[in-house]
C-alpha positions, 0 to 999 in steps of 0.5 A: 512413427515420425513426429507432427509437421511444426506449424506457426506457433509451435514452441520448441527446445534446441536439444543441442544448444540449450542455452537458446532456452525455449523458442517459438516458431514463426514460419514454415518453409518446407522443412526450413523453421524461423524460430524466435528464441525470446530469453536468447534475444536472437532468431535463427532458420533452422533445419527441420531435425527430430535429433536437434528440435523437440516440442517444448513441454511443461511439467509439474512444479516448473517456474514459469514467466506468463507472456505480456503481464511478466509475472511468474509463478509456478505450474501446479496441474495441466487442465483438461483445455490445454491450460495450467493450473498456477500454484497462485490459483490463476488458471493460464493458456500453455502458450501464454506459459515460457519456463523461466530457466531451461539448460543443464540441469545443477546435478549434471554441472555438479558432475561436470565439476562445473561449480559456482562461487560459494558466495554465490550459493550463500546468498540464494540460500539466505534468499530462500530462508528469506522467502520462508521466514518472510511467510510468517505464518500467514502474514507475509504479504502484509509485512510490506508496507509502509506501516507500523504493525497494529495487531487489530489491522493485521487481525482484520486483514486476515479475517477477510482474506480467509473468504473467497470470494473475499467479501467484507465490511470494515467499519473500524472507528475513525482513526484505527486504519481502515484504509490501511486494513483495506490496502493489506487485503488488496495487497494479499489478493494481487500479490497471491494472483487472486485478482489483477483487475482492482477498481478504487471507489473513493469520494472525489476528495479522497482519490488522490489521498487512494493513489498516494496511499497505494503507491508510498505505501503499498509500490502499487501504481493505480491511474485515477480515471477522471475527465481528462484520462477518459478523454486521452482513451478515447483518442487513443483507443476510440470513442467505444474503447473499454476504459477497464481494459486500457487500465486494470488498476483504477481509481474513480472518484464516486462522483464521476461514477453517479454522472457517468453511468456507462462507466458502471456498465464498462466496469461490469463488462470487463469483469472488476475482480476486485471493488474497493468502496470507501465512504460506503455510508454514502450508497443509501437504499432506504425501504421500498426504494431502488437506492439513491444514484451512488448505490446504483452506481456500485450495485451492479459490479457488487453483484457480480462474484467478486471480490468486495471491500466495503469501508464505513465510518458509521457505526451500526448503532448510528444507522442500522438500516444504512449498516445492514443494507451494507452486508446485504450488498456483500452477503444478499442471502443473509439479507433477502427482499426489503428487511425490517433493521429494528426487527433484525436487530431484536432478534439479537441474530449475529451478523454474518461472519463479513465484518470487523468494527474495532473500537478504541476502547477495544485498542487503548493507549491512545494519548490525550487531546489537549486543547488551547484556545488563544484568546489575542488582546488586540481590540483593534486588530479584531475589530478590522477582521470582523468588519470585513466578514460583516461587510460581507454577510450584509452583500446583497445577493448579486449574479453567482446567487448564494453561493458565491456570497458564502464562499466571500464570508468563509474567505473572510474568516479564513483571512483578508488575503483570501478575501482580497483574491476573489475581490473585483477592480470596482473593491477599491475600498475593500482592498485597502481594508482588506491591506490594513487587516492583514498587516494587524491579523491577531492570529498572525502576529501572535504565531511570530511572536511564539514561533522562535521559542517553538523552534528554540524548544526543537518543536515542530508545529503544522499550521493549517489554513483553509487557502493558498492566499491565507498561506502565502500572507501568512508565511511573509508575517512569520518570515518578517516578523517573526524571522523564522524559515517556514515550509509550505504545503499546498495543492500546486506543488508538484507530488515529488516536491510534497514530498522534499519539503514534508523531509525537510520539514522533519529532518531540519533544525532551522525549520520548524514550522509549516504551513499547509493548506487543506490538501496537508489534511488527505493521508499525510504523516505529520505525527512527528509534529509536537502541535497543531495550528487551526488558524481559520476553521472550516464550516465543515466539522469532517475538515477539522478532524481531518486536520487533527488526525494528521497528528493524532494517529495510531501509535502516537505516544504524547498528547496532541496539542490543538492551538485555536483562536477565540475572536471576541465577538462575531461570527467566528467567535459563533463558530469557535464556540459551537466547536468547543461544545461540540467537544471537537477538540477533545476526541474524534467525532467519526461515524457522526457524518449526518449530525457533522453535515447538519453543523455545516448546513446551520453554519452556512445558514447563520454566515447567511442570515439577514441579522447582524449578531449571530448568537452562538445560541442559535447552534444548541439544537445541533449541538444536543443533536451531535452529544445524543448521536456520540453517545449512541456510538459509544454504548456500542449496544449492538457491538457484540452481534459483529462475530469474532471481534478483535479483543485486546488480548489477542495483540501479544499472540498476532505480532508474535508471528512476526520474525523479529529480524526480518527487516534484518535479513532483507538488507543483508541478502538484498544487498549481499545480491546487489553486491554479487550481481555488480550493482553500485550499493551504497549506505549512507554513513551512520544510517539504515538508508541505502543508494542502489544502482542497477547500472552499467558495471552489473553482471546481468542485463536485466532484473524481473520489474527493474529496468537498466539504469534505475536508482533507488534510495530507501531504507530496509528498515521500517521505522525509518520508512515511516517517518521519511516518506521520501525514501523508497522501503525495501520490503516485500513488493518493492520492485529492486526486492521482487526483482532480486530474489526472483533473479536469485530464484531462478538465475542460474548463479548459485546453483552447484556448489561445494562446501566443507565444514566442521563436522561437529566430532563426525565426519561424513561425504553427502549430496544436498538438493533444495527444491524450490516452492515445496515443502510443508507449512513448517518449510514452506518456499522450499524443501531441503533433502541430504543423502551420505555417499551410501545414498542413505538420507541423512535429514539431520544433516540437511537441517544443519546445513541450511541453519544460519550462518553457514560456515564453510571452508573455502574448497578448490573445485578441483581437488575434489572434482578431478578425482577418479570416481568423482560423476560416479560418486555424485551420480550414485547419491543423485540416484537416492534423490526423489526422481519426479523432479529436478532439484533447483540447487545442489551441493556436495559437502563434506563434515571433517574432523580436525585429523582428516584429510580435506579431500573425499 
C-alpha cells in the first residue's frame, strides 16, 4: 500500500541526510516537493521518494522547540485533537512541535567509534546534576533572583504555587517583601508553562518600581502599557487592535485601568492568565454597593479561572470588611452574596487556605530605628525660611485655585530653589528672598559641615529631597562649602545611568554622599547606607516611610540612622513635631493607609488655613487616631484565623533545602561551557564577577535566547548581585544560563564518550546511558542506568560514575574502538538497556585495577 500524497504543510525527515534535521513542506509539483529545513537553514526540491522521505513523528519523552515563542520543553502524551500534551502541563498543536535535535543516535556513534572529547562529557554531566540540585526539593525556580533567601518568602511563595489555579492574598506586613513573594510566584508559574500572558496592576506611582523589580531582578522584560504605548499600537496595529495580544507581559498603572474601561474588557477577551494587583486595599465594595470604579476595574478579569495575586498592606484587623471582600474576590464560594464581616469574624471560622500575612514579630532580628533630629542655631537663617512659606500661606487664591497655591507652600518647605523654579517674572521681590535663602539654608550648611567627618568615618549617607531644584542647590552647597563629591538621583536620568551612579556610589571612596529625589524612594537598595537625611518632609506620611525602607529592609544588620531637622517655629516646625508623635521615625507605620491619608489631607488643610500660626496642637486628633489604629494591627487579634501561618521555627528546615554550593556549581559548569563552546570568559581579577562574550571565535552560531554578539557582565554569586545592582546574575533564568544548559542539553557535543577509572580493588567493562528529564524525586532531571558487558545492570556502578568530581584517565578512541568485536560488544550491552527510549548520552567506561591492561 503506497504511503499518503505529501501536501503543503506536511513535516518530514530525510532518512538519507539526517543531519538536515526535520523539514516542512511548502509546495507540491507533481511528484517534485520544496521543503524547508528550519535547523539546516537551507531549502532544497526533492523527488518524491518513500526509501529517502518519511513523515516526521513525535513520540513520548522527546524535546521539542514550540514554533514562534522558542521555548522548549518535552513531550509528555499525544491528545485525541492532534495536540501534545508538554510535561510543562501546556497543551500545543504537533505542527507547531519541531524535535530540538534528530540525527544518529549516541548509541550508534558509540559503535561507530565516533566518540567526543571527555571534557565535553564532563561538562553536560555537571549540567545535568546542575539542573538536578538547582530543584532543590521544590524550590528551584525561586532560587534565581536577585535576592537574599528569607525563609517567610520562600514559605509564601510555595504555599500559593501548591493551588491551581493559584489564587492567593499576601498581605505580609510593610517591610517583609511582598513584592518579592509575588514575583517568586510569578517567576514559578512562567518558568513551569502555567502562564505566559502576565498583567501587572499597580498604582501609577509604583509601575515603574514593577518594571525594575521584574527586570533586575527576576530577567523578566514586561512593557508598561500607558498613553503613549496604546497610542504606538494603535498606529501599528489599528485603532481595533487588542493591545493584550500586541504585548503578553504588561504592566498598567490602576489609574489608567479606572479612565479606561475597554482596557479591562481587552484584557478579559484576550484571556489574562496570570493578574497581579498591588495595593489591592485600593478595590473597595462596601455593603449594598457594586464596588467603587478600581474593583470594577479588576472584578472582571478575577472573575475569570485564572490565576490571581492580590497584595495588601492593610491588615485584617484594620479593616475587616475591605480584607474579606478581598478573598471574596479570589475564593467567591467562600464569601457568597453581601456578607456581614463582624459576624464572619465571630464565628472564629478560619479564613480559607488563600492567605499568608507575616508579621515582624513572627520574623525578628529587625535592628532598632534610632532617630536624630538636628535642632541648627541659626536664628536668622530660619528666620529667612519661614518668611517665604509665610509669604506663601497668606497668597490670595488666584487662577490654578487651591491647588497651586499648596504646591507653592510645600516648595517652600522643601527649600527656596524649589520655590523659586514655579515663581513668575512679575516675583522679583520673591526671587531675591528666595537667593538670600538659599545661600543661608540652615539644613544645608549643617550637612557641609558634617559631610567630611562622614566620608573621613567611610559612611555613607542618602540625602532625600522632595525636588530636582531642592537637589541641584543642594549638591553646589555641599560641593562648595563643604568640598565633598556628591552623587545624584533623579527622575531625569536615564535607567542605565541610575544604575552607574547607585555603583558608584557604593563602591567609591571619595563619594560618600547622594542626593536623591523621591524616585530614589521606589524599589531601590540602598542598605548599604549608614544613614539617612530627610532634608524637607513630604505632606504624605507613605513618602516617609517610603524613604526610610530604602534603609531599613529585611536582612539589615545595624540600626538605621534618620537625620531630620527641627525648624523652631512655623509650619514646618508643626510638621516636624506631628511626625515624631506619630512615632514616624520609630517603627513602620504600614497597614495605616486611611489614618496616613487623613494626616495629609489635616497638613494640607493647616498650609492652607487663613491664621497665621499653626499650633502643632491642631494635629492631636489625628494623632490619637494614627496610635488607636497602630495599636489594632499590633494585638493581631484576628491572626490566627489565617491557616498555617508562618512560624519562626520553621526558617532552619526551609533554607535547609537549599544546596549549599549552588551558586558554586553554576559558575563552574557555565563557564567550563563558555570556555568549551569558544566564548571569551573572563574574571575579573580577585572578584566572583565575570566578562562573557558570545562573539566571533565560538563554535556555535547560536545559543537558546542569546543572540551572536552579546556581552554580558555579572556575577555567579548572590551577594554580590545584591549589593551591585549593575552586574547582570547568573542564576537560574538568566538568558546566557538558559541558553547554555539548553545547548548543553540538547547539543550534540558531549554525547558519547569513553571514560577509564580506577576501580576501587575491582575491575570491570560496562555501558552508561543518561536519559534526560526522567528519573523519580530523588534523581530528578535525569535518570542514569549502567550495565557490565554481560548486560546485567550494574546500579552501583552507574551511582559512582556520576558522583562528582569524575576522575578519568585520558582514553585514545582508538585503542579501544578499533578492536575486533568492539559494535558487537557495544550493541550487546545496548540490547540490556530499556528499549522505549533513546538514551540522550552514553559512555563506555572501564574500572581497572593497577595490574590490568587499559585495553577491554
Amino acid at each position: 500500500m503506497s504511503p499518503p500524497p505529501w501536501q503543503t504543510g506536511d513535516r518530514l525527515m530525510h532518512r538519507l541526510n539526517p543531519d538536515l534535521g526535520p523539514g516542512r513542506v511548502t509546495a507540491v509539483n507533481g511528484r517534485t516537493l520544496s521543503v524547508v529545513f528550519p535547523f539546516a537553514g537551507t531549502s532544497l526540491s526533492l523527488i518524491d521518494d518513500p526509501a529517502a522521505l518519511a513523515p516526521l513523528v513525535l513520540r513520548p519523552g522527546q524535546r521539542v522547540v514550540v514554533e514562534g515563542d522558542g521555548s522548549r520543553g518535552r513531550l509528555e502524551k499525544e491528545c485525541d485533537d492532534g495536540q501534545w500534551q508538554m510535561e510543562d502541563g501546556r497543551i500545543l498543536p504537533a505542527a507547531s512541535l519541531w524535535p530540538v535535535a534528530v540525527g544518529i543516535s549516541p548509541l550508534e556513534r558509540l559503535a561507530a567509534g565516533d566518540i567526543d572529547d571527555v571534557e565535553d562529557f564532563a561538562n553536560r554531566l555537571d549540567a545535568l546534576l546542575l539542573t538536578r540540585i538547582r530543584e532543590a526539593r521544590g524550590l528551584g525556580s525561586f532560587l534565581g533572583g536577585r535576592i537574599r533567601l528569607f525563609p517567610h518568602q520562600l514559605y509564601a511563595a510555595e504555599q500559593a504555587t501548591r493551588a491551581d489555579p493559584v489564587r492567593w492574598l499576601l498581605a505580609d506586613e510593610v517591610g517583609l517583601g511582598k513584592t518579592v513573594e509575588a514575583c517568586l510566584v510569578l517567576n514559578r508559574l512562567l518558568h513551569t508553562g502555567r502562564a505566559e500572558r502576565v498583567l501587572v496592576v499597580a498604582p501609577g506611582t509604583l509601575t515603574v518600581q514593577w518594571l525594575g523589580e521584574l527586570w533586575r531582578k527576576y530577567h523578566q522584560v514586561f512593557v508598561l502599557l500607558d498613553d503613549d504605548r496604546l497610542q504606538d499600537v494603535a498606529r501599528e496595529y489599528g485603532s481595533d487592535f487588542n493591545p493584550f495580544d500586541a504585548y503578553r507581559r504588561v504592566v498598567v498603572s490602576l489609574e489608567n485601568l479606572v479612565a479606561n474601561p475597554r482596557l479591562s474588557e481587552q484584557a478579559v477577551a484576550a484571556g489574562i492568565d496570570l493578574l497581579v494587583v498591588d495595593e489591592a486595599h485600593h478595590l473597595r465594595r462596601p455593603r449594598g454597593h457594586p464596588g467603587n470604579p478600581s474593583w470594577r476595574a479588576v472584578a472582571p478579569m478575577a472573575a475569570q479561572n485564572n490565576h490571581v495575586l492580590l497584595l495588601t498592606a492593610t491588615p485584617l484587623e484594620e479593616d475587616a470588611h475591605g480584607f474579606l471582600r478581598l478573598i471574596q474576590l479570589l475564593r467567591p464560594e467562600a464569601f457568597p452574596g453581601d456578607f456581614d464581616a463582624a459576624e464572619r469574624l465571630a464565628s472564629g471560622l478560619p479564613l480559607p487556605p488563600c492567605t499568608t500575612s507575616t508579621r515582624r514579630a513572627d520574623i525578628g532580628g529587625f535592628p532598632p530605628r534610632r532617630h536624630l533630629p538636628v535642632s541648627v542655631n541659626d536664628p536668622a537663617g530660619w528666620a529667612a525660611l519661614d518668611a517665604l512659606v509665610e509669604s506663601q500661606r497668606r497668597l490670595p487664591v488666584r487662577a490654578g485655585g487651591l491647588g497651586r497655591k499648596a504646591e507653592r507652600v510645600r516648595r517652600a518647605l522643601s527649600s527656596p530653589a524649589a520655590l523659586a523654579a514655579v515663581l513668575t517674572d512679575l516675583d522679583q521681590d520673591l526671587r531675591a528672598a528666595c537667593a538670600h535663602a538659599g545661600e543661608n539654608d540652615p539644613r544645608a550648611h549643617w550637612l557641609a559641615g558634617r559631610a567630611q567627618e562622614w566620608k573621613e568615618a567611610g559612611e555613607k549617607t542618602l540625602v532625600f529631597v522632595a525636588d530636582r531644584e531642592t537637589l541641584i542647590a543642594l549638591k553646589r552647597t555641599l560641593e562648595t562649602v563643604g568640598r565633598v563629591r556628591v552623587g545624584v538621583f533623579h527622575e531625569d536620568l536615564a535607567p542605565g545611568q541610575r544604575d552607574i551612579e547607585v555603583a558608584q556610589f557604593r563602591m567609591g571612596s571619595s563619594l560618600s554622599l547622594m542626593i536623591s529625589t523621591e524616585c530614589g524612594g521606589e524599589g531601590r537598595n540602598f542598605e548599604f547606607c549608614r544613614r539617612l537625611v530627610l532634608f524637607d518632609l513630604p505632606w504624605n506620611p507613605v513618602l516617609v516611610e517610603q524613604r526610610i525602607g530604602r534603609l531599613d529592609r529585611i536582612g539589615r544588620d545595624r540600626d538605621v540612622e534618620i537625620v531630620t531637622f527641627r525648624p523652631p517655629a512655623g509650619l514646618a516646625a508643626a510638621i516636624a513635631s506631628l511626625y515624631e508623635e506619630l512615632g514616624l521615625y520609630a517603627e513602620p507605620m504600614g497597614g495605616l493607609d486611611r489614618e496616613l491619608t487623613r494626616v495629609e489631607e489635616g497638613i494640607r488643610a493647616a498650609a492652607l488655613a487663613p491664621e497665621e500660626a499653626v499650633d502643632a496642637a491642631r494635629f492631636l486628633p489625628l494623632v490619637r487616631e494614627v496610635h488607636a489604629a497602630r495599636a489594632r494591627v499590633r494585638d493581631a487579634a484576628y491572626h490566627e484565623l489565617h491557616r498555617e501561618p508562618y512560624r519562626a521555627d520553621m526558617a532552619g528546615s526551609i533554607l535547609a533545602r537549599v544546596p549549599a554550593r549552588l551558586d558554586e556549581l553554576n559558575e563552574e559548569v557555565v563557564t567550563g561551557a563558555c570556555r568549551r563552546l569558544g566564548f571569551d570568559a573572563e574574571q575579573e581579577r580577585g572578584e566572583r564577577v565575570w566578562a562573557v562574550e558570545f562573539g566571533s571565535r565560538a563554535l556555535v552560531d547560536h545559543l537558546p535566547g542569546v543572540a551572536p554578539g552579546t556581552r554580558f557582565l555579572g556575577t555567579f554569586d548572590r551577594a554580590c548581585a545584591v549589593t551591585r545592582e549593575e552586574l547582570d546574575y547568573f542564576a537560574s533564568g538568566h538568558p546566557l544560563v538558559e541558553g547554555v544548559l539548553a545547548e548543553l542539553e540538547d547539543g550534540a557535543r558531549g554525547t558519547v564518550a569513553l571514560l577509564e577509572m580506577d576501580g576501587a580493588g575491582s575491575g570491570g567493562f560496562g555501558l552508561l546511558a543518561l536519559y534526560q528529564g526522567e528519573g523519580d524525586e530523588d534523581e530528578a532531571g535525569f535518570r542514569a542506568l549502567a550495565v557490565d558487558a554481560q548486560g546485567r545492570p550494574r546500579p552501583e556502578w552507574a551511582r559512582r560514575l556520576i558522583s562528582p568530581p569524575l576522575r578519568t584517565r585520558r582514553v585514545r578512541p582508538e585503542t579501544w574502538t578499533r578492536r575486533r568485536g568492539w559494535r558487537e560488544l557495544v550493541e550487546k550491552m545496548a540490547a540490556a538497556l530499556p528499549g522505549h527510549t533513546v538514551p540522550d548520552a552514553v559512555v563506555a567506561f572501564r574500572f581497572i585495577r593497577q595490574d590490568e591492561d587499559p585495553a577491554p
